[in-house]
N, C-alpha and C positions, 0 to 999 in steps of 0.2 A: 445418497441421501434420499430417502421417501419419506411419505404424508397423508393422511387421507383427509381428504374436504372431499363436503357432500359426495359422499361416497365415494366416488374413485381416487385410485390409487395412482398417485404424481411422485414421476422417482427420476433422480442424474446420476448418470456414472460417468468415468471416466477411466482410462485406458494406457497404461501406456505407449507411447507414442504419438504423432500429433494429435493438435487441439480436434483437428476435424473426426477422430477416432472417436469419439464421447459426446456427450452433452451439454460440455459449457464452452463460452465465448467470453472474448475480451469487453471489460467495460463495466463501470457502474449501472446500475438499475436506475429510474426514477422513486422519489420517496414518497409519491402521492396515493401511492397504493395498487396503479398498475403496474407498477416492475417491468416498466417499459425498457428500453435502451433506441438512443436516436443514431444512426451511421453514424453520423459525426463522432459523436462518441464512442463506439467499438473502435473506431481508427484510430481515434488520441489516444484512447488504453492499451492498443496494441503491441504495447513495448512491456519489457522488462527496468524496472531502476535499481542500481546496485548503488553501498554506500560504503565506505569505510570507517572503521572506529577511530582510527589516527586521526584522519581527516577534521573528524568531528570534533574531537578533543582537540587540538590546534583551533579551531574556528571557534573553540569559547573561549579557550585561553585567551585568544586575540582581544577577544570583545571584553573578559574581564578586565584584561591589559588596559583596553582604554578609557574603562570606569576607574583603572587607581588612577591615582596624580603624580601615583610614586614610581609607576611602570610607563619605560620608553618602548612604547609600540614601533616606534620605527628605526629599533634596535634590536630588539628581540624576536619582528616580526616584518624583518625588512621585505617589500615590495610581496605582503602578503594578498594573497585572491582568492574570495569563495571561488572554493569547486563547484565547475559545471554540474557536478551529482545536486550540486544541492540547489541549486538553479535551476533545474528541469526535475526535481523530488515534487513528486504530483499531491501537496497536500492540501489545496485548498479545491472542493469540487465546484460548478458553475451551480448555483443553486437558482439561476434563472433557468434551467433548463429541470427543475427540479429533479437534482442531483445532492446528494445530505455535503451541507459545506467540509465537511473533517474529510477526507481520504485516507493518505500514508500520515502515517503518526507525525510526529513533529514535538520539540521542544521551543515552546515559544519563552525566548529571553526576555520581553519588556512586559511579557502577558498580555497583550492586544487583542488574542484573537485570532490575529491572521498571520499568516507566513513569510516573513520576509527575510532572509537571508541577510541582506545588508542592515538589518538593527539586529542581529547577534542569534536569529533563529535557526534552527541546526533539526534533520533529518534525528529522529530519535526510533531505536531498532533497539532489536537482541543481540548479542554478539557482537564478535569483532565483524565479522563484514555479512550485512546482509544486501538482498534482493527484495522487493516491492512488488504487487503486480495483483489488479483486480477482473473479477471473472463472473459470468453468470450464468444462470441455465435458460435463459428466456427465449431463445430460440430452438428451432425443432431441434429432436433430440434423437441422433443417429444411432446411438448406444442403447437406449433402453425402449424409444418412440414412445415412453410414456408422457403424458402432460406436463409441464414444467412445472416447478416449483413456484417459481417468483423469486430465488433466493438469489444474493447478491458475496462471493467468497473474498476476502478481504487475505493474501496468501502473503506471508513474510518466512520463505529460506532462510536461514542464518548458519554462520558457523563459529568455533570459539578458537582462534589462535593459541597456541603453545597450552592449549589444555591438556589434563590426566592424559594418560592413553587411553583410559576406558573410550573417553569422546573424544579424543584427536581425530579422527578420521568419519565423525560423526556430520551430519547435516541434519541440522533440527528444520520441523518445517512447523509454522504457526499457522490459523486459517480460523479465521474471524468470520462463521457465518450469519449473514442477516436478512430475515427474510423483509424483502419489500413489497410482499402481495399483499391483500388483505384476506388473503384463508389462514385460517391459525388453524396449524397443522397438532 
């Protein structure tokens, strides 16, 4: 990715092979216009979240289930329990550390706002199974040493079970970039 503000030219690459080979790190940006990132936060993003389609689809049924009067949830969904994926699915940001509240996507079932697993909210992706994971270029940059961006990459991997052959063996990759500096490249 490059840009020019007042003149010079602010460029990330990245590399295959580890993160430390390139220009970007784990972790949202600040939204306040310096595209900051606090430790704290590089550490809490330093993960990967993967999710499943099954998963998901079972976790609304459930929740539909217990909106009919006419559906026995604790018959069709005996001794059911949100999965951990979606328990630890990173979607709501700290937005006291001005951090933008939305993260990983999400399907909010009551429409609230917020994310909550136990009122029927569900991880919402591409594919049958995808992966999560947010990154930025705001630290030096080993790959190109040009000046960073301020950009903030928002990356969803996915794949599509029992698809054509064309994409069977396919990995799509999504990437949501948003800059959080205030140079408008």
């Amino acid at each position: 990715v490059t840009g020019r503000a007042g003149g010079a030219l602010h460029a990330s690459a990245a590399m295959y092979g580890p993160m430390l080979d390139g220009d970007y790190w784990t972790g949202p940006l600040t939204t306040d216009g310096t595209a900051s990132i606090l430790p704290g936060t590089a550490t809490a993003y330093d993960q990967i979240w993967c999710v499943d389609r099954a998963e998901v689809d079972l976790h609304l049924n459930y929740f539909a289930c217990l909106a009919d009067p006419n559906c026995d949830a604790a018959v069709l969904f005996p001794n059911y329990q949100i999965p951990a994926s979606f328990l630890d699915w990173p979607a709501i940001g700290d937005v006291s550390l001005d951090l933008d509240l939305y993260q990983a996507p999400f399907y909010d079932h009551n429409a609230d706002g917020d994310y909550q697993p136990a009122d029927g909210d569900a991880p919402c992706f591409l594919g049958d199974r995808a992966c999560f994971m947010v990154m930025n270029d705001q630290r030096p940059h080993s790959l190109t040493a040009a000046p960073p961006l301020g950009i903030e990459v928002k990356v969803m991997p996915f794949v599509m079970l029992n698809a054509t052959p064309s994409i069977a063996n396919t990995v799509f990759v999504r990437m949501h970039l948003i800059n959080r500096s205030s140079q408008a490249y």
